[in-house]
N, C-alpha and C positions, 0 to 999 in steps of 0.2 A: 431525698434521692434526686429530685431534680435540679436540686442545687449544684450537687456531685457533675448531674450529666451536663452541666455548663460549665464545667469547672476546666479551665484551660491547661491548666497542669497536668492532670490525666491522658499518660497516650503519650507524654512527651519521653523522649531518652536523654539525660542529664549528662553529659561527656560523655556522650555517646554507649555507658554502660550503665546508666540508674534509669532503669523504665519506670513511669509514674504511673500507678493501677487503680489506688484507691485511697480516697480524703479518709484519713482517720482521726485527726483530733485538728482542735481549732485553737488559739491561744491567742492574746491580745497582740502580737506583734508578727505571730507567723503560723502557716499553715502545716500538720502535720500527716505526709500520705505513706503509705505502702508502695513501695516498691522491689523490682527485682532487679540485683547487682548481673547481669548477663554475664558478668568477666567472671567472677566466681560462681555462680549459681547458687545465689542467696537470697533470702527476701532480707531486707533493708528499711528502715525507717529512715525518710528524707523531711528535713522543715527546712521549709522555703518560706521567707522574711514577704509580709505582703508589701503589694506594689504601692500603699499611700506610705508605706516608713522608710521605702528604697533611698527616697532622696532626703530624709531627715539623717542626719548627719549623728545625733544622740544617738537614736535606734540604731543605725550602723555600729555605732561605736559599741552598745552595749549587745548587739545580736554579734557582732566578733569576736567581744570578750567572751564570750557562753563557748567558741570553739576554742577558742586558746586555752580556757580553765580545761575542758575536759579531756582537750588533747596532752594537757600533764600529768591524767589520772590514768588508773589501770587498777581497778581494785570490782573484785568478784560484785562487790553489794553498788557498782555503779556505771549505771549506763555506758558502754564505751562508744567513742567515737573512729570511724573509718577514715571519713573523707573529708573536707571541705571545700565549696568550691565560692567563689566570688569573682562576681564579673560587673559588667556594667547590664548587662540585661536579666540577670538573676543571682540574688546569692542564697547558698544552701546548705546544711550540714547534713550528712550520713552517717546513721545512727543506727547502735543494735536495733533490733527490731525483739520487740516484748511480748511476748503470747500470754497478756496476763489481765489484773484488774488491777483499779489504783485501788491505795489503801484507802482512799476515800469511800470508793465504792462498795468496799469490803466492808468498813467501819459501820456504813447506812445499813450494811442487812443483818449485821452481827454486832451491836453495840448493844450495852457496853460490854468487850472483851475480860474474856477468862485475864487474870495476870500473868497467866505463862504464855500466854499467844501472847498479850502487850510487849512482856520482858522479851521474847521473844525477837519480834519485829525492831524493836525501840535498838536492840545491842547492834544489829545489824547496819540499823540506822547512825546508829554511833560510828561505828567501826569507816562506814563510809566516810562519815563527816572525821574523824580522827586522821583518816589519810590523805582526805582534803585540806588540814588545816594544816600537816606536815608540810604541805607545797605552797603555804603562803594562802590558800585561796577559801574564802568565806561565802557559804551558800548565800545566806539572805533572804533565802525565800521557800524555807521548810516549812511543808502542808503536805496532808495527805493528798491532795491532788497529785502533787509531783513526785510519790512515792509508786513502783510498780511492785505486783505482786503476785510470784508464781504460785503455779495451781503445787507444786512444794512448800508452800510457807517462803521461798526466797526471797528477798527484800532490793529492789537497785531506787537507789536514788537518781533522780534525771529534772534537767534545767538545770543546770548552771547558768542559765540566762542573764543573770542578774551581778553574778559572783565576781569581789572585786578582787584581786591582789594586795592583798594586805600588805605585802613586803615594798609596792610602791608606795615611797616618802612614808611608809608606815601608817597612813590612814584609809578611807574609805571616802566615796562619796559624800557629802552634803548639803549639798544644795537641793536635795530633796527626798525624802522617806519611801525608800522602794520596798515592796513587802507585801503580803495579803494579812489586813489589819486583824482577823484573827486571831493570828500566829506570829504578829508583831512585836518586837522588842520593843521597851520603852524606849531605850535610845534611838532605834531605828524612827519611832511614832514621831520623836523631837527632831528628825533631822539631823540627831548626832554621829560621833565616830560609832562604827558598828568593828565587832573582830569576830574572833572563834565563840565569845560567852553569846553573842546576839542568835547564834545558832544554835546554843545549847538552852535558852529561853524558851526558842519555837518549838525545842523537843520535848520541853516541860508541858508548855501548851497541849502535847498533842499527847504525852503519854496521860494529864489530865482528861482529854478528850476519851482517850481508848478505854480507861478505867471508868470515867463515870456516868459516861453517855452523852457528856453535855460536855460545852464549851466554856471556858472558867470566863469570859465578855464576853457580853452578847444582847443586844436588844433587840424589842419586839419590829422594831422598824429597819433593823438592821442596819444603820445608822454608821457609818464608816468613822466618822467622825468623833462619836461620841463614845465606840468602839477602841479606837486609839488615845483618849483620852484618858478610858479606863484604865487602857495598858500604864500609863502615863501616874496617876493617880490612886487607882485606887485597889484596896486591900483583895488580894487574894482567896479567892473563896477555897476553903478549907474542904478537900476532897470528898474526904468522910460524912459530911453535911449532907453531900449528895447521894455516896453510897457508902452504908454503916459499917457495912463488915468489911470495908479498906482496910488494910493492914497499913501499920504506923509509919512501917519502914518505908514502905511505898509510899506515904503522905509526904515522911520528910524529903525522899529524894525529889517528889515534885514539886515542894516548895521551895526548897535551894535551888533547884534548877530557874523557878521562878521568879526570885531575888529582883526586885527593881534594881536595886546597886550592882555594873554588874562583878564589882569587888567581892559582892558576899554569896556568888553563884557560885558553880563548878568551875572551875580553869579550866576546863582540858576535857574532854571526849572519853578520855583512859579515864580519866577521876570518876566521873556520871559511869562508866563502864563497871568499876571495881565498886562500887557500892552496891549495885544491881545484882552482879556475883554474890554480894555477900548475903544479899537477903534473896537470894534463889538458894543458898548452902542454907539457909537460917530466916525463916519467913517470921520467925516471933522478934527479928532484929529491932532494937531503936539506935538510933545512930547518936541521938540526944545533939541533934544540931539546935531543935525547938523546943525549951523547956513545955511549950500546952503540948505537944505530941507526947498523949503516956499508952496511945493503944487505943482507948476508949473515949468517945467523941462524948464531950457534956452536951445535954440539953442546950444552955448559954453558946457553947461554941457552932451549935447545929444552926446559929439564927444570925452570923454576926460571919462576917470575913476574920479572914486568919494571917498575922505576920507575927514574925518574933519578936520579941518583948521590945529586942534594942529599936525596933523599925517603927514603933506606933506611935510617935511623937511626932506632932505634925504633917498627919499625913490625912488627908480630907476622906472621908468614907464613902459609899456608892452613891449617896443619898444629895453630898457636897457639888457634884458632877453631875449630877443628870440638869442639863442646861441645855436651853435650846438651841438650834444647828449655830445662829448667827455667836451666841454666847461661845459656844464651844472653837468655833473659828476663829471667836478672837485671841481666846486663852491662847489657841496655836502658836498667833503673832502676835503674842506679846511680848514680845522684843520690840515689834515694831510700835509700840503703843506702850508701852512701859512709861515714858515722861508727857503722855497727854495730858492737859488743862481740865480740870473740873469742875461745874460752878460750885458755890458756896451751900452748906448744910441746909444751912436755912432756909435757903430758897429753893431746897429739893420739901424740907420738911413742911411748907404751905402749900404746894402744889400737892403734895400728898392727903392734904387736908380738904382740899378742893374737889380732889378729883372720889377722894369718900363722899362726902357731900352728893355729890350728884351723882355717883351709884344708889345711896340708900334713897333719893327720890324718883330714881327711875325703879327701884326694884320691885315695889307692888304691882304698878300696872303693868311689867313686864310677866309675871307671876301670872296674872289673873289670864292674860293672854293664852300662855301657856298652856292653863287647865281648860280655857274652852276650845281650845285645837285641840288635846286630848282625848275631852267629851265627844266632839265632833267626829276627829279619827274612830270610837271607839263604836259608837253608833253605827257610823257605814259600814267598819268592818262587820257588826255584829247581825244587818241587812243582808249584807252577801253572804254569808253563811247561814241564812236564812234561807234565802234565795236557792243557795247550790246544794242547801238540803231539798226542798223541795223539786228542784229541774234536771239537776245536775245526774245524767246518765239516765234517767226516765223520761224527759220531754213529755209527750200529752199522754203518757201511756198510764191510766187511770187504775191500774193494779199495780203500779209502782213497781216495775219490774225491771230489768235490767238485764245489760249480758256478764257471765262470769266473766271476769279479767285474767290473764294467765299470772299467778304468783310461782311459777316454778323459777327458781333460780335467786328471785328475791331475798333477801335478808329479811327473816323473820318479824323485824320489830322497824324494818323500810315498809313493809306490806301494813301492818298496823296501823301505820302513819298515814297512808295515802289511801285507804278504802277501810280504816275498823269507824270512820261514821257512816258507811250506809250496810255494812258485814260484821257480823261476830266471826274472827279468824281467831281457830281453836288449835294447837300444837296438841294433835293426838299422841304425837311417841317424838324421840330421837333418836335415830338410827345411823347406822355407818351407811355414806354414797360415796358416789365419785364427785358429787360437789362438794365444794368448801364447808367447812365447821360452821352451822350459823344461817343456811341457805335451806329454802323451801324445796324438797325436791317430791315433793308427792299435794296432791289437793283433790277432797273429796269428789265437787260441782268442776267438770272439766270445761275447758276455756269456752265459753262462748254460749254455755248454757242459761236459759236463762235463772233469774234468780230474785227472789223477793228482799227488798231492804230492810235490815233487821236478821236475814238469816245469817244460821252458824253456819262454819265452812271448817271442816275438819283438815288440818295441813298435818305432814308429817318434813322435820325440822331433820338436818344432817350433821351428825356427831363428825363429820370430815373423813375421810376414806383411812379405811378399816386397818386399825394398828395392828403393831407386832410386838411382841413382848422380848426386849434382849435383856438378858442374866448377866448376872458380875461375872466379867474375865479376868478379874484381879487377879495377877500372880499366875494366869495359864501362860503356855505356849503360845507367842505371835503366829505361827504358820497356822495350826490346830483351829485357833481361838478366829482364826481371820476366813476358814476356812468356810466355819459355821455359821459366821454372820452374813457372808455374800450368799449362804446354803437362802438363808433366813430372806434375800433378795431386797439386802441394804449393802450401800456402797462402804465399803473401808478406806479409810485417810489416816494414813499411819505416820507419825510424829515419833522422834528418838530423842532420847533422854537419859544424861548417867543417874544408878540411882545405889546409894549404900547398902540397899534393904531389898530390892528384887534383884534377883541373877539377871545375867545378860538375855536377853529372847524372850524373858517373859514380861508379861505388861503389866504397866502401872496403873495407869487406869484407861478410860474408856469415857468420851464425850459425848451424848448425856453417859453419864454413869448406872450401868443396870445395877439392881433391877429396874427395869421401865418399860411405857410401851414408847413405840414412836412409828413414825408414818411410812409406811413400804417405800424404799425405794431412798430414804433418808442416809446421810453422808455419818458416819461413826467415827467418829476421831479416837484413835488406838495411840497410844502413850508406849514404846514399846524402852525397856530398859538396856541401855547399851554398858551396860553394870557400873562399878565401882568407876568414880570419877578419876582420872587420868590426866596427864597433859596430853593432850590430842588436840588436832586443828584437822579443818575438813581441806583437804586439797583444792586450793585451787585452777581453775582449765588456763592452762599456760599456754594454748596450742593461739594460733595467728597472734600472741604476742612477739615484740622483739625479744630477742635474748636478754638486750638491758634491761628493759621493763620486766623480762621474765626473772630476774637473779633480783632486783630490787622488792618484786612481791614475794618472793620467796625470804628474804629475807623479814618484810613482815611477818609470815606463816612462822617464822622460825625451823626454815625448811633445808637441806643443801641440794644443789643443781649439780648435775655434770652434762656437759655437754659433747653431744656428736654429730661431725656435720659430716651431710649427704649431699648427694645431687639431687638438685629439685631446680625448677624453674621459677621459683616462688622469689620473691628478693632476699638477697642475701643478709643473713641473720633471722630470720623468721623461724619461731618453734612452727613444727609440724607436727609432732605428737609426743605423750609422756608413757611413761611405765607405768603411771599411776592414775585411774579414772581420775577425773573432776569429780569433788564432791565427797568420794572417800575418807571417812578417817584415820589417821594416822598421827603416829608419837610425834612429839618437835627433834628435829633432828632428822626425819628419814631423809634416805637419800634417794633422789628423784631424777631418772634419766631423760635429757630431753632433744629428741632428734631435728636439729639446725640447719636449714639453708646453706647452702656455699654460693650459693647465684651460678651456678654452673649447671643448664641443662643438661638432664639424665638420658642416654642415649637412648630412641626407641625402634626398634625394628620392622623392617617393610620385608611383604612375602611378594618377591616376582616371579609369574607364570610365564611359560613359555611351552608353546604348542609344540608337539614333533609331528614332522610329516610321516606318511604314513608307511610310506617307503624304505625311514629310514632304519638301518642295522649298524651294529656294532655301540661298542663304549664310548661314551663320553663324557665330560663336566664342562660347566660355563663359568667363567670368570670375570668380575666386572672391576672396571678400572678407573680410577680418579686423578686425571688429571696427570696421564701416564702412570701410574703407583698401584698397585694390586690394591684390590679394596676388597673384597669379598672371593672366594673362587669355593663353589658350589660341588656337592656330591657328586662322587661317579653315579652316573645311571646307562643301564644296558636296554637300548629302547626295545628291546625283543620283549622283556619283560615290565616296562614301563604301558601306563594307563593313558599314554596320548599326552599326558600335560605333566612338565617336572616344571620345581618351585624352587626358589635359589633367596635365601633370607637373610637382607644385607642391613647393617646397621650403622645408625650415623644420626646427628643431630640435625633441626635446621632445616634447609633445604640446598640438594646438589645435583648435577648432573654428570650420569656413570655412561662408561664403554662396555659392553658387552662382548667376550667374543665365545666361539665354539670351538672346543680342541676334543681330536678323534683321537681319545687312548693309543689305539693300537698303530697307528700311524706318523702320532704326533703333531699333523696338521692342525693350525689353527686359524679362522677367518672370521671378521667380526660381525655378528649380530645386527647391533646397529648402536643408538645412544637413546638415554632416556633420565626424564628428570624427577627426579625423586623427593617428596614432601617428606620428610618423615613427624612432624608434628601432626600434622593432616592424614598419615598414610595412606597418599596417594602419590602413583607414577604417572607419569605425563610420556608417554611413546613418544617422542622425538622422530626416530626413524626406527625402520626393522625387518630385518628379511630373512628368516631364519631357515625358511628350507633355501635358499641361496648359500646361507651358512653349510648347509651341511651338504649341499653338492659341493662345496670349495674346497670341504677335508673330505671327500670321497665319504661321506657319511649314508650317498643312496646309491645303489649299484650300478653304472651306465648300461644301458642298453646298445649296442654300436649297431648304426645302421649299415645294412652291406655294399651301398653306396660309400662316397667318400664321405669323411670328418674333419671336424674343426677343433682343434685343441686350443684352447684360450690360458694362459698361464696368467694370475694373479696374485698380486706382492701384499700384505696387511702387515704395516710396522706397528706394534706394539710397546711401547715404555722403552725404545731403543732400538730393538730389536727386530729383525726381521725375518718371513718366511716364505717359501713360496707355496702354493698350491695350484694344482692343473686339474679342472675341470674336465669331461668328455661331454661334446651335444652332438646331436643330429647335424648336419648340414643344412638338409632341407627343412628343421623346426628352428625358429626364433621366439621365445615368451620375454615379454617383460611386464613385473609387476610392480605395482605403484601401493605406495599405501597412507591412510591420511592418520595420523598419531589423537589417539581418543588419550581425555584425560578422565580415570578411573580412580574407583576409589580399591583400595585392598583387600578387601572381603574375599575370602576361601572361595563362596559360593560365586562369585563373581567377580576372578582375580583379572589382572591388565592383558593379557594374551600377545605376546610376541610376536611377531606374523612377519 
């Protein structure tokens, strides 16, 4: 947090519309924060490239390519890109913003995954990387880290940080292995050309991961090196070793996908796509790509890595590889070390002789050393537990007495460990608490009492807060079934699924599966059947796509578009909404309406008030004029029965400034108001000038009073769009008023509209 609240970024406005709120993720080359788009009113995900990679000219090159890749995607399962900006004092990309977890995160608290969540996520993953490789461009760098994951099961892929254009000169980077060694290609591991299989590798990896819990490389040191080496070398560990009841089909798709060569991998996205269909239609599937894959894992095969028959010739086993870092480093560059000099056998084979020699005479007295360090270790240890039995929590207290320690909260057999030598700690029952399964929540001698060494102390142990028993809802009603388990005060998480054998609404099954009990308040994943399998596609949200980009994923979806275009302010070609929710399913082929931009703002309308004096009588309307041209011209109203304030509602784009004037029905007289300048984006009017009981003595709109002294008749001319009129006012002689007035700018509210005056 306090890192956050020094964090210079935060608080800043990015082109003056991306406000920077909050650091949310951190990455080796750039910062990722929370912000809000002010121009649209959207939270926004912004990475800003940190300021030691500004002026390395690689990191430029490859933090640019990550906006140029994904500014040529638009696909449902992958992160979209807004913005980019690049300057000499910051560069940055604006990015959906994800309300979710990575699949990383997800994997850690729920591995290994059911196969239908793996199959699940992995398609989705696919389908991204499939639209990615239509455009030439190859991730490179597929991990669950960089995978998000909505609280729907939804899947986007995000980082193309890395991703080269294949279609330049048709290769990829070389000169050095970019990647999380993990989830690394062999080739990638060598430095080599990487394409579309080097990404279908890392998904092998990782649907390996989701199924069996573990990482098919991996050492205890975690050893990057020796990690890629693996990748590089050695045999496959055969899924089902890890976990038995894998199904075949699923081993063979993760070991094609795993293929060192990447000749004898999947080609294509669709290919790894259509085998996964096939063993989600037919889970007893062998695809017979690996003659040892018959279903049933041998003994033999549970203890040995796994490649097909044609691949085990020449290929070193785990055991050939495990070499120390320097060893492993050179194997790297062995290119560069390939034609070094080496002395002669012989004179390895006497020095070998030599150096036996004087280990077997140093090894007794090294031995003997040994065991009297041992002795000696074993002795002191065996004093101070001498010692800390007699002192330890008694000091001089000659009844050996002591005070209870509190075990509530403790782990049963933590408590054993750390006080069962001066206490006999007795588990009387286990019962249901609101602590943890395994936790001490009750103790006979309470805290602090005293207590004799040797005594028993009666604890009562927490079975974990108190289950609920849910029943099989095989085959009921989703609404019904869904009703009674939130009745029951467990959360429902409902999954859709075509199925041959349940009708549509009713469910398949239920995660855990009842009968069972499980913990109040625990998530129930509902299997609901969306019936007999179909060709259906889920709609995808076409809205702030271009129309191109929007006709291009549709024709992915196998979908047809028609388009209508409106007025909007939005830029031209922009969807603004469809017929058809996102997410929806629907046959291939439906027809989907989608409402398009013209770039032509839609006109919006301002209400302007205008006071009547109080005096005045008779009919009138107001008319306001643009630029000599009638622009609006307002209801009659009879101020006899008028409320003190009439409204006159003129429309127009922009911002413009109108004439007002006043005409008296029954006279015809017309004199002008005054001018005023009108927002209408904003709506608000700007009073310019205004005189309106002036107006309505000019068309005789208040009744003169004539003094019975003399008068002054003032005749006044008001041209209009050409035209002209007169009107003759009546005043007192002996009265002269003149009013002034100062033009407020106001906003259009009913309740407090601009007031004419």
């Amino acid at each position: 947090m306090e890192k956050d609240r020094n964090d210079k970024n935060i608080g800043k406005k990015l082109d003056g519309r991306y406000e920077i709120t909050e650091r949310i993720g951190e990455g080796g080359m750039a910062d990722v924060y929370r912000a809000n788009d002010v121009v649209d009113k959207k939270t926004v995900a912004v990475k800003i490239l940190k300021k030691e990679f500004a002026e390395n000219e690689e990191f430029l090159r490859r933090f640019r390519n990550e906006s140029k890749a994904i500014a040529l995607l638009s696909h449902p399962n992958i992160v979209k890109i807004y913005d980019v900006g690049f300057s000499d004092r910051i560069q940055f990309i604006v990015m959906e913003y994800i309300d979710g977890i990575t699949l990383n995160e997800y994997m850690e608290q729920s591995s290994p995954l059911d196969w239908k969540d793996a199959a699940h996520f992995v398609m989705q993953i696919l389908r991204a990387l499939q639209h990615a490789h239509n455009k030439g461009i190859v991730h490179r760098d597929i991990k669950p880290q960089n995978i998000m994951m909505l609280r729907d099961g939804t899947i986007k892929v995000m980082d193309f940080g890395i991703a080269k254009f294949a279609r330049e000169n048709g290769k990829t980077c070389t000169d050095k292995a970019i990647g999380t060694v993990h989830y690394i290609s062999p080739e990638q591991a060598r430095g080599a050309e990487t394409d579309e299989k080097s990404d279908l590798y890392s998904v092998g990896v990782l649907l390996f991961e989701m199924l069996t819990g573990k990482k098919p490389f991996d050492t205890e040191t975690n050893d990057p090196v020796s990690i890629a080496v693996m990748h590089m070398q050695a045999e496959v560990p055969r899924p089902s070793s890890i976990h038995a009841d894998l199904a075949a089909g699923l081993e063979e798709i993760i070991l094609k996908a795993m293929q060192k060569e990447p000749a004898k991998r999947y080609q294509s996205a669709a290919e790894m796509m259509n085998d996964i269909e096939a063993f989600k239609e037919n889970p007893e599937i062998i695809f017979g790509y690996f003659p040892d894959v018959t279903g049933e894992a041998t003994d033999d095969a549970k203890t040995r890595f796994f490649t097909p028959v044609s691949e085990k010739e020449d290929v070193p086993s785990v055991v050939e590889v495990e070499e120390t870092e320097e060893e492993e480093e050179a194997e790297i560059d062995e290119d560069d070390d390939y034609d070094e000099d080496y002395e002669d056998d012989d004179d390895d084979e006497d020095e070998y002789e030599e150096e036996e020699e004087e280990r077997s005479s140093l090894f007794v007295p090294i031995l003997t050393a040994v065991i009297i360090v041992v002795i000696v270790v074993g002795l002191v240890f065996i004093c101070s537990r001498i010692i800390n039995w007699i002192e330890g929590g008694i000091g001089t207290n000659t009844t050996q007495e002591w005070k209870m320690p509190s075990l509530i909260n403790m782990d049963y057999q933590t408590a054993l460990d750390q006080y069962g030598d001066k206490i006999q700690i007795v588990s009387e029952s286990e019962e249901y608490s609101e602590l943890e399964k395994g936790k001490i929540f009750w103790q006979a001698i309470p805290e602090n009492d005293p207590v004799s060494i040797g005594s028993t102390v009666k604890v009562k142990v927490s079975k974990g807060t108190r289950t609920i028993k849910l029943p099989n809802y095989n085959e009921w009603d989703y609404e019904t079934a869904s009703t009674l388990i939130r009745g029951l005060g467990l959360e429902v998480d409902p999954r859709y699924s075509y199925s041959d054998d349940v009708p549509e609404g009713k469910i398949i099954s239920t995660d855990p599966q009842g009968p069972t009990e499980v913990e109040p308040g625990a998530f129930i994943t509902i299997t609901v059947s969306k019936g007999k399998n179909i060709e259906t596609v889920d709609v995808p949200n076409f809205v702030n796509m271009t129309w191109a980009v929007a006709k291009e994923t549709a024709e992915l979806y196998e979908l047809e578009l028609t388009k209508e275009e409106v007025n909007s302010s939005e830029e031209m070609g922009i969807v603004l909404s469809q017929t058809i929710n996102p997410g929806e399913p629907v046959t291939k082929g439906t027809p989907i309406s989608l409402k398009v931009s013209n770039g032509v703002p839609e006109a919006k309308t301002v209400k302007v008030a205008f006071a009547i004096p109080t005096d005045a009588k008779g009919n009138f309307h107001i008319t306001f004029y643009e630029g000599g041209a009638v622009k609006q011209q307002g209801s009659s109203f009879n101020v006899d029965l008028a409320t003190g304030t009439t409204y006159v509602e003129v429309s127009g784009v922009g911002t413009t400034t109108l004439v007002a004037t006043l005409t008296n029905e029954e006279n015809g007289k017309t004199a002008t108001i005054g001018s005023y300048n009108i927002n209408f984006d904003k709506n608000q009017t700007n009073v310019v000038s205004s005189d309106i009981a002036s107006a309505f003595k000019n068309v005789d709109g208040i009744p003169s009073q004539t003094s019975p002294t003399s008068s002054t008749t003032t005749t006044t001319t008001t041209t209009l769009s050409g035209s002209s009129s007169s009107t003759t006012s009546t005043t007192a002689a002996s009265s002269t008023t003149t009013t002034t007035t100062t033009p407020p700018v106001v906003s259009n509210d009913e309740t407090a509209a601009p007031t004419a005056e």
